[in-house]
C-alpha atoms as one frame of an Amber mdcrd trajectory, in Angstrom:
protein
 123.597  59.355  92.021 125.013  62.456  92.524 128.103  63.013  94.470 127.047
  65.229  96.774 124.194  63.128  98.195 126.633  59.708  98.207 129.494  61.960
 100.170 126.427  63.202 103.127 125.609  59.374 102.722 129.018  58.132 103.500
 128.972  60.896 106.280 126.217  59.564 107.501 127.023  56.019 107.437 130.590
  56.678 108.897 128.836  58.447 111.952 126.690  55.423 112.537 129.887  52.812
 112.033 131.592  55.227 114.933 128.673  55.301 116.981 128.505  51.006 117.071
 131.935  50.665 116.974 131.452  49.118 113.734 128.709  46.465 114.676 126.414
  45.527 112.112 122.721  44.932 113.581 122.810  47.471 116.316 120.000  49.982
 116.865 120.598  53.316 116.808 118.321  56.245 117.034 119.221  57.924 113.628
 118.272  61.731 114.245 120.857  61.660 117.398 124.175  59.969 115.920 123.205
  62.458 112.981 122.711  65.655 115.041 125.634  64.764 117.422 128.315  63.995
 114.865 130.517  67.460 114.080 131.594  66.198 110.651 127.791  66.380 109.562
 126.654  69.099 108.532 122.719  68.266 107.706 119.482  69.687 108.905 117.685
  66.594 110.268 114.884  65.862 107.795 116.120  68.640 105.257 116.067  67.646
 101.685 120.031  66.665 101.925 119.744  64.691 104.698 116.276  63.175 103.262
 118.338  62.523  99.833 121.079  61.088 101.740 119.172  58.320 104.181 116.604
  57.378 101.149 120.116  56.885  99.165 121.138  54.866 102.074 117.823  52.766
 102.303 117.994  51.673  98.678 121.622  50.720  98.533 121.065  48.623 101.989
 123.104  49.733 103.959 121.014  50.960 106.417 117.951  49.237 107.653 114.408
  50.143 110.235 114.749  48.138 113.116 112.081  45.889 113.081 112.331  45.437
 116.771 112.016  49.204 117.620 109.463  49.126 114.599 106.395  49.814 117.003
 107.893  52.217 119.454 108.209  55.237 116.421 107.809  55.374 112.864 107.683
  58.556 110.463 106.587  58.908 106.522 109.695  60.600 105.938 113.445  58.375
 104.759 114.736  58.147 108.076 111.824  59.116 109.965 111.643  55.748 112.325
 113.687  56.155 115.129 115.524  53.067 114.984 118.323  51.847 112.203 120.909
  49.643 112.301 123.452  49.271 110.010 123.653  46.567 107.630 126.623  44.636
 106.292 126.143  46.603 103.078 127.147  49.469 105.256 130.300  48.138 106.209
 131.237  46.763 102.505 130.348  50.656 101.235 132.491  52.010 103.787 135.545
  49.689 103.081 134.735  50.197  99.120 135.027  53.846  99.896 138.008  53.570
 101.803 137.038  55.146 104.915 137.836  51.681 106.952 139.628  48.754 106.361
């Protein structure tokens, strides 16, 4: 994986932990907590933030909400509306030292 896509990862991931107040399980609508966090600096569905989610997907960390799952889907990583952050999230974030 290449570096730059797991550091807009982790900056994606951190913006989500900040957003739930580090709740695992809690929907979020993805495109706002990305578009409204000043230490990203991604186009919303631009190949770095595309790179970034799908990385995100695969590793676990962050997961469709299967409850929102009818309200709004897209074909695109990250194009549902509704994540929530697994506990993968929070074990990447601690392995990466940005919380305890």
């Amino acid at each position: 994986m290449p570096d730059e896509v797991r550091e807009n990862a982790l900056r994606i991931l951190m913006a989500v932990y900040d957003h739930v107040e580090g709740r695992v399980g809690v929907a979020v609508v993805l495109q706002s907590v990305v578009q409204n966090d000043e230490n990203i600096n991604l186009s919303y569905h631009g190949p770095e933030y595309n790179e970034a989610v799908e990385y995100l997907i695969e590793e676990g960390a962050l997961e469709e909400d299967e409850r929102y799952r009818n309200v709004a889907a897209g074909v695109q990583p990250g194009g549902g509306l509704y994540y929530n952050m697994s506990r993968r999230g929070s074990e990447m974030l601690r392995e990466a030292g940005f919380v305890e």
